[in-house]
N, C-alpha and C positions, 0 to 999 in steps of 0.2 A: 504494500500500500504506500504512499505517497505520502512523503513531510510535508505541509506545507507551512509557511510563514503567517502569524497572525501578528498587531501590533494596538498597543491599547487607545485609544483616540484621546490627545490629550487634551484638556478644562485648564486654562489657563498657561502660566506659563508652562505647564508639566514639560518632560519630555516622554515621547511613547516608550511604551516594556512590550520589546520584542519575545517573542518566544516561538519554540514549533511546537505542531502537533500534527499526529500522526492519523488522515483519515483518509477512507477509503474515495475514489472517485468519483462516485456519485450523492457520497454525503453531501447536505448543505453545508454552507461555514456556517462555524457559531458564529452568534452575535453578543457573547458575554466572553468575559476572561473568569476560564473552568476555577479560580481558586479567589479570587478576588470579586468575580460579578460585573467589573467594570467593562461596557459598551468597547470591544473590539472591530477591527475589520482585518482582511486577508491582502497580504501584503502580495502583490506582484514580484517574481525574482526572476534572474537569469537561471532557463536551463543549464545544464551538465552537457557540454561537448566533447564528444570525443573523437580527434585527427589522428590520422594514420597516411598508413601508404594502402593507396588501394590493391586490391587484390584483379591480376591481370584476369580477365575473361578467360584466355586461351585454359592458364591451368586449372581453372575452374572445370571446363565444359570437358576438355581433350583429355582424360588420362588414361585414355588408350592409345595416344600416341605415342611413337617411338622414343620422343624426344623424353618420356616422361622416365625413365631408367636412365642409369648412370652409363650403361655399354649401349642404350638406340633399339634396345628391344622394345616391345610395346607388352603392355602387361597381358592382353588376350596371349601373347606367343610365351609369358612368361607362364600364365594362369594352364594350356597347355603342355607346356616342359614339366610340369609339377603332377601330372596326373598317371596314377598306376600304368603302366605297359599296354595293360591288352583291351584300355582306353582310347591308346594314341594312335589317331587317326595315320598311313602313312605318311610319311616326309619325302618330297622330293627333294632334288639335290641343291640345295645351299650351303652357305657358308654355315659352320659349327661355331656357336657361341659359348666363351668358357668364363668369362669376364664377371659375373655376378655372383658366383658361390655357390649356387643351384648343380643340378646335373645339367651336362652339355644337353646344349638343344640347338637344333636346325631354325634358318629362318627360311 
């Protein structure tokens, strides 16, 4: 649930007594101060920002691309290499990849 700012309205010279309180989003605000009684209102504040580096598309959508492994494999050919024997579909002749740790596998 959401902090929000309330602040007491001040009767002469006062100055206002800020304080938060913790309500849900479609509460109304109070119109008293919960310990005192005195005629509050809800203070207006700056959100909470948060910058970054954005995150590229590519590696978002693509991680079945080649580029996504450290040796240029793509993980379907990785997800393949990794599967019992009498699973694997045959391999025609390409290069053998030994470069990831895995068992060699054909591309």
């Amino acid at each position: 649930m959401p902090t929000y700012v309330y602040e007491s309205i001040p009767l002469g010279d006062e100055l206002p007594d800020r304080f938060e309180l913790v309500q849900g989003m479609n509460d109304e605000p109070i119109s008293s101060h919960p310990e005192t009684g005195r005629p509050v209102r809800r203070v207006i504040t700056g959100g909470l920002g948060v910058m970054g580096k954005p995150i590229r598309r590519s590696t978002v959508i693509n991680k079945s691309l080649a580029a996504a492994t450290p040796c240029g494999c793509s993980r379907d050919t990785l997800a393949q290499s990794v599967r019992p024997q009498h699973d694997k579909p045959r391999l025609t002749s390409a290069k053998v990849c030994n470069s990831h740790g895995s068992r060699p596998h054909r591309h």
